[in-house]
C-alpha positions, 0 to 999 in steps of 0.5 A: 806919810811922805813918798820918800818915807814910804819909798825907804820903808818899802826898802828896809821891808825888802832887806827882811829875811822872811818870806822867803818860801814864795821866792823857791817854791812854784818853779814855773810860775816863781821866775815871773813873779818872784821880783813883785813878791818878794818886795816886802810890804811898806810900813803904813802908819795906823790909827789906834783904834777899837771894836767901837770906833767907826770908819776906817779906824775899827778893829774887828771884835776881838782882835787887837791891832796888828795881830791876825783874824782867827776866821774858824775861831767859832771852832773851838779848836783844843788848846793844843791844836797846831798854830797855823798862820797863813801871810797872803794877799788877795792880789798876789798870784801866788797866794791865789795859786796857794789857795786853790791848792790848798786853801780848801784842805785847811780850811777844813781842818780849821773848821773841824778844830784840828788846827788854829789858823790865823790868817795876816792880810797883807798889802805886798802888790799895794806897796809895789803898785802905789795903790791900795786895793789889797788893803781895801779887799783885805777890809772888804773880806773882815766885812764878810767875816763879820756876817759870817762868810769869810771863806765863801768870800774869800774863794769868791775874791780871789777868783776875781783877782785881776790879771794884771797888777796895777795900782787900780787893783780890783774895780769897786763892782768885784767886791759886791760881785763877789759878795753876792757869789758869797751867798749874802743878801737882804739885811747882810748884803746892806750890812756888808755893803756899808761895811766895805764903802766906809773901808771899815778895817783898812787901818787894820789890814795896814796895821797886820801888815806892819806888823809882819814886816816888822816879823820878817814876813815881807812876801807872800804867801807864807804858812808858817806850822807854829813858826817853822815856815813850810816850803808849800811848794814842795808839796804841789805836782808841777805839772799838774800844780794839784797838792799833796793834801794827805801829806799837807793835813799830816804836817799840819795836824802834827804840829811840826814841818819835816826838815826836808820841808821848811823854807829857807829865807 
């Protein structure tokens, strides 16, 4: 893809309605960082790819191109459990603010089979930076998945999140660090390692954040409660930035935003 075409793409991403609720929901932290998230995520062309194809072109088992990872998917939650789908990049500082509020208290209610959450990795600071680290952290972190330590991984990540946003993003040892804080090792750790050097689920990690795009989620993070988007925001002290996580889970577990509550684009 040429540099124009990327440039125009990340233009029309930007024109997108979604992903608003990043924009108005942090006050103090919003005003600095609003114009680098806001920008959407650039359309990548992906390769098709399959659960049996090898490098950059696979597909995690049971996932189709484009659509999300359902990381608690071993939970079985009920057929009526809440759709939860969470947008977010592991280099967005927001998303690491989203997380350490909140990622805790719906990671639980994934495990316990009270919400289906399905989780977009985005690519939104690559598109602002000219590099590819989200995409190559978002790979990095379906490999943990893959030797079942998604969400140790995934706080391990994100505590590693660079301070500034260049196009380098995170330096190659931060994957193997975090994987280690992860807990994995011996034939895993081998496992994960050649997983995350052949940047196995890049295409893939692309191919989700075409698709949201194409969705109208162009920023992030956004947390959408079976597709009404939650202004998050509403729901932190902001002094102290700690959530309200008994009104959050209710939200969550109910299955419906209260109007008071849902983002505005």
């Amino acid at each position: 893809m040429s540099t124009n075409d990327r440039k125009a793409k990340a233009q029309a991403a930007a024109r997108g309605t979604g992903g608003g609720a990043n924009v108005i929901v942090v006050a103090g932290i919003v005003a600095v960082l609003a114009i680098a998230l806001v920008v959407g995520g650039v359309i990548w062309a992906s390769r098709d790819g399959g659960g049996s194809g090898g490098g950059a072109s696979q597909l995690p088992d049971g996932v189709t191109k484009g659509e999300p990872i359902e990381p608690f998917a071993s939970a079985k939650p009920a057929e009526d459990a809440p759709v939860v789908d969470v947008y977010e990049d592991f280099r967005c500082p927001i998303c690491r603010t989203f997380e350490s509020s909140m990622g805790d208290s719906i990671n639980e209610l994934a495990k316990d089979g009270k919400i289906r959450l399905r989780v977009h990795l985005k690519t939104v600071i690559d598109t602002n930076t000219g590099g590819d680290s989200s995409a190559v952290a978002g790979s990095s972190a379906v490999c943990a998945a893959d030797q079942g330590k998604w969400e140790e991984f995934h706080q391990a990540l994100f505590a590693l999140q660079p301070k500034e946003e260049t196009r380098e993003g995170f330096p190659t040892s931060d994957y193997t660090k975090a994987a280690k804080e992860a807990g994995l090792s011996g034939d895993a750790m081998s496992s994960w390692q050649q997983c995350t050097d052949k940047e196995t689920y890049v295409d893939y990690v692309q191919s989700v954040d075409d698709q949201s795009v194409k969705d109208g989620i162009t920023g992030t993070p956004v947390i959408e409660v079976e597709g009404t988007q939650l202004n998050w925001g509403s729901l932190l002290d902001q002094g102290s930035m700690t959530a309200d996580t008994q009104r959050l889970e209710e939200i969550l577990t109910s299955g419906k935003v209260p109007q008071d509550l849902v983002a505005t684009p």
